[in-house]
C-alpha distance (Angstrom), angle and dihedral (degrees) to the residues before:
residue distance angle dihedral
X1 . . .
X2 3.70 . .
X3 3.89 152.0 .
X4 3.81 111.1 -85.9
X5 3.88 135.9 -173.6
X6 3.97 113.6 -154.7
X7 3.80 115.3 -160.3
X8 4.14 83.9 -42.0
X9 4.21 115.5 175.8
X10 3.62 120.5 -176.8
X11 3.39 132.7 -177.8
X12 3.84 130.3 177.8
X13 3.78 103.0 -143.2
X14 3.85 125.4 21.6
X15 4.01 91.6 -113.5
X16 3.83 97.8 43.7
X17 3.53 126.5 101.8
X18 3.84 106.8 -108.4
X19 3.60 126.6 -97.3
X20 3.36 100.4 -147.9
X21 4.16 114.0 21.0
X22 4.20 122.4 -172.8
X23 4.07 86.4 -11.3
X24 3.43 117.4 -167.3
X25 3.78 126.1 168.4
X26 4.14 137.8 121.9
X27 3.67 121.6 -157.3
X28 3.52 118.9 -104.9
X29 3.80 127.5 -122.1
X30 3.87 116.8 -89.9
X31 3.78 121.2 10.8
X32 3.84 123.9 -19.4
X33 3.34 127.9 -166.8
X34 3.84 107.9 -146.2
X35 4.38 104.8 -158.3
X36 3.55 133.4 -179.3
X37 3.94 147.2 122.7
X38 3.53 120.9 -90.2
X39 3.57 121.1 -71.1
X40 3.76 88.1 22.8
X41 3.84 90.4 123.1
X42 4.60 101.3 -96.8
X43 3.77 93.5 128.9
X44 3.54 92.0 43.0
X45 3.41 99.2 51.1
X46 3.28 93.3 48.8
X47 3.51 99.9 48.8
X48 3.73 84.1 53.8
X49 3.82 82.9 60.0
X50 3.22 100.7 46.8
X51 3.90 96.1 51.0
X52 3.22 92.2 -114.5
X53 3.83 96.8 111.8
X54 3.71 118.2 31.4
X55 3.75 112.2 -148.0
X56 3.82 117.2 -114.9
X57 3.96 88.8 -127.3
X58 3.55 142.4 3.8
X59 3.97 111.0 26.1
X60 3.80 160.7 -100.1
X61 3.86 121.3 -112.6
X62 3.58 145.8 171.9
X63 4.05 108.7 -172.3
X64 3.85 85.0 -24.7
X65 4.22 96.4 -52.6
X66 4.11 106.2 124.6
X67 3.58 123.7 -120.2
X68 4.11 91.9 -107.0
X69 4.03 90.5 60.4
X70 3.41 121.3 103.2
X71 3.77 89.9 -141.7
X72 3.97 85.2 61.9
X73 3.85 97.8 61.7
X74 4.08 93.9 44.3
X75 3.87 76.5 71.9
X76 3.81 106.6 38.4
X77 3.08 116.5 58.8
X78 4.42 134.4 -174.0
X79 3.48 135.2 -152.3
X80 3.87 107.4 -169.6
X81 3.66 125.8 -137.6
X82 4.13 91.0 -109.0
X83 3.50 117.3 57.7
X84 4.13 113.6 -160.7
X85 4.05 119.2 -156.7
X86 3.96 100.9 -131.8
X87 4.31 94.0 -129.6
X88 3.65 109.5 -117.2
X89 3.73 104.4 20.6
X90 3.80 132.1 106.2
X91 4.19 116.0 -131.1
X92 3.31 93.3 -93.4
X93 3.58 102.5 46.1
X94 4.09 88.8 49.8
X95 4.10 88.4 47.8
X96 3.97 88.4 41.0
X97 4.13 91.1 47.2
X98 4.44 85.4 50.6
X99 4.43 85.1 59.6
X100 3.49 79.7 46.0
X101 3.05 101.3 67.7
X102 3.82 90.8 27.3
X103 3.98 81.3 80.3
X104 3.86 90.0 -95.5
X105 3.60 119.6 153.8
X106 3.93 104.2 -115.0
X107 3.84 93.0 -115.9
X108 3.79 98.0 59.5
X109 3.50 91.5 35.4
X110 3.62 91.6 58.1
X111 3.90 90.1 46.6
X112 3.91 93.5 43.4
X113 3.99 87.3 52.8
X114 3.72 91.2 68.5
X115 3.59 95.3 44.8
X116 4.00 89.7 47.0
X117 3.43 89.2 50.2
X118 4.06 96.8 47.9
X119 4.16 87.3 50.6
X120 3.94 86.1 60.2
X121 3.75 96.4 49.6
X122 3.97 87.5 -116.6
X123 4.33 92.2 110.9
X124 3.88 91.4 119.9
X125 3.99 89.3 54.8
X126 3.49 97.8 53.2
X127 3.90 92.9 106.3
X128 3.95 90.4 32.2
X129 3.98 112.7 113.1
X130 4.57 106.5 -103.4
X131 3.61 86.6 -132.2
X132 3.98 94.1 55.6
X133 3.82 87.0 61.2
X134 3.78 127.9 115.2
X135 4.11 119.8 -129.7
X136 3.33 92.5 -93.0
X137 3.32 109.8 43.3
X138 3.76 86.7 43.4
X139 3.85 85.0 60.9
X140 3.69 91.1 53.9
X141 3.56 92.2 48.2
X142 3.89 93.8 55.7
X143 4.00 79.0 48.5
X144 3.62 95.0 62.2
X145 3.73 88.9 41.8
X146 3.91 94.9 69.3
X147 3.78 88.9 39.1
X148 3.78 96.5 55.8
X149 3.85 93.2 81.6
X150 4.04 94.7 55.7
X151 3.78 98.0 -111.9
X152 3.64 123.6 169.6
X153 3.88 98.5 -147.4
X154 3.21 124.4 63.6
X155 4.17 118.6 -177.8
X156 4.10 117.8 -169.2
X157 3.19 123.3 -167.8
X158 3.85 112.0 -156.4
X159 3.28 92.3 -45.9
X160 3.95 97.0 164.6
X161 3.93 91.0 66.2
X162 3.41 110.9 133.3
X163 3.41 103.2 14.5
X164 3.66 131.3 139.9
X165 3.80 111.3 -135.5
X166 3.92 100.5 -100.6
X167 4.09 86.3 53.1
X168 3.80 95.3 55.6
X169 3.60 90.7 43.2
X170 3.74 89.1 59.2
X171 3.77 99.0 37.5
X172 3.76 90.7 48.6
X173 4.18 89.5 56.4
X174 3.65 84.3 49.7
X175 3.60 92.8 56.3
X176 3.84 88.7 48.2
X177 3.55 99.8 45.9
X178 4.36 96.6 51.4
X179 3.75 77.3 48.8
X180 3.56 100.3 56.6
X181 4.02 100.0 30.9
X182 3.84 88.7 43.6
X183 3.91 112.0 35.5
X184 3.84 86.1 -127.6
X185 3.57 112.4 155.4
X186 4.05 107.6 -132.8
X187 3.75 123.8 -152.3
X188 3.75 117.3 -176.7
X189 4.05 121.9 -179.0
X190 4.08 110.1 -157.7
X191 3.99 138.1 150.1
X192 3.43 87.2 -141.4
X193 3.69 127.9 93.8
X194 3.28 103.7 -171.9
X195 3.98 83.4 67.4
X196 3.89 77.7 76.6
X197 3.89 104.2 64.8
X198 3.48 102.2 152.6
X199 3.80 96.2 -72.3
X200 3.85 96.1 99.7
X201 3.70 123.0 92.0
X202 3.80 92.3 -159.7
X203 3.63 145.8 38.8
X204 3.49 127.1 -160.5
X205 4.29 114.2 -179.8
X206 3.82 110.3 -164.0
X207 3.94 120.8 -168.5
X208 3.76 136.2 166.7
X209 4.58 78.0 -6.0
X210 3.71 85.9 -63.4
X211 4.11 122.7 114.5
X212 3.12 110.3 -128.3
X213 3.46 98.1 174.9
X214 3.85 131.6 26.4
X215 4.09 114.0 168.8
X216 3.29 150.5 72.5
X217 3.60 139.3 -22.2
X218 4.05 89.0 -121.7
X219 3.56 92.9 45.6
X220 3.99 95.8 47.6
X221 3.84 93.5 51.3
X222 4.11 88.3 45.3
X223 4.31 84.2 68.7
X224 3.65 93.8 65.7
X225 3.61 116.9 102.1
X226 4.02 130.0 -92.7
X227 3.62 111.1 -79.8
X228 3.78 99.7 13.3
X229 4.09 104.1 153.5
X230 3.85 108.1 -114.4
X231 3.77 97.0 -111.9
X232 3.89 86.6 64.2
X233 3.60 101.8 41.8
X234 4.09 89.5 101.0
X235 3.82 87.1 50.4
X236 3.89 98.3 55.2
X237 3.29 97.1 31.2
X238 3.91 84.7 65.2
X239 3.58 99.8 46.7
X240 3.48 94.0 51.1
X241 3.30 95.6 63.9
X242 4.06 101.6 33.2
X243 3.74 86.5 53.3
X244 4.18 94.0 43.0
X245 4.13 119.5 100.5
């Protein structure tokens, strides 16, 4: 059950050259690291993903439901690169207030919040004021806000940016651990590599709105060079095949 692009071209004025021409693509199980320059066509296939852009041909599907249903988004779900504290409400009640509005009933919504909020390691906050948070935590709090409604996608959109190391280290277990527990299949756009570690199962390497890589983890880091130290082989491994014809 996953998120799939079929023969999809999108283009942002009628003129320009598309962004994304004859895209196919369906995201992987686990967690998938989505890389490219910019320009390369992230954002838009994200937005694509996220309904937010409908593609100009082919289409948008998530076991065969379109992007435009309302069935499709109880499934895929989006955590946006700037979290907002809601003023005046506790963790919960801001996670609780996303089901919400999710189409939850406020009873389960209120009893998923906890649960969301235990799945992110952020339990302990639950009665803690949003706008009391630090960056990172309110990261994982916007985390647990698109997981609250059980969906099985979940698109990120740089969501590392920012970050001092020992936050994206955290956040990126976070990611892994909703994966695992949940089945949820994770895919998260960056320009940074190092957002890679070797946590992701996946690697998807977009340029010019073509993939040019689509595998795994092993296999990416295998492309770079002979002698690359091991701290870099992320980095070269990514230039090799951004700068490849």
């Amino acid at each position: 059950m996953t998120v799939r692009f079929s023969d999809c071209t999108y283009r942002y004025k009628r003129r320009n050259r598309p962004v994304l021409d004859h895209f196919t693509y369906q995201i992987p199980e686990g967690v998938t690291i989505l890389l490219g320059p910019n320009g390369a066509g992230k954002s838009t296939t994200l937005k694509l993903a996220t309904s937010v852009l409908t593609p100009q041909s082919g289409r948008v599907t998530y076991e065969g439901v379109g992007s435009g249903e309302r069935a499709y988004r109880r499934h895929v779900s989006w955590m946006p690169q700037h979290i907002t504290a809601a003023p005046g409400l506790t963790c919960r009640e801001q996670v609780a207030y996303t089901g919400w509005l999710k189409g939850m009933n406020r009873t389960d919504a209120w009893t998923r919040a906890r649960e969301a909020l235990a799945l992110v390691n952020m339990a302990e906050n639950a009665d803690k004021k949003a706008t009391r948070l630090s960056g990172g935590q309110l990261r994982r709090l916007g985390v647990a806000a698109a997981l609250v409604h059980d969906c099985r996608v979940l698109l990120l959109d740089e969501p590392t940016a920012g970050m001092d190391p020992t936050q994206r280290r955290v956040f990126r277990d976070v990611i892994a651990a909703a994966a695992a527990t949940k089945g949820i299949r994770v895919l998260m756009s960056t320009h940074d590599v190092a957002d890679l570690a070797e946590d992701a199962d996946h690697v998807t390497v977009l340029a010019d709105g073509r993939i040019r890589y689509d595998g795994g983890t092993t296999g990416f880091l295998s492309q770079a060079p002979d002698g690359t130290p091991t701290g870099r082989l992320a980095e070269a491994a990514y230039t090799h095949f951004v700068h490849s014809v």
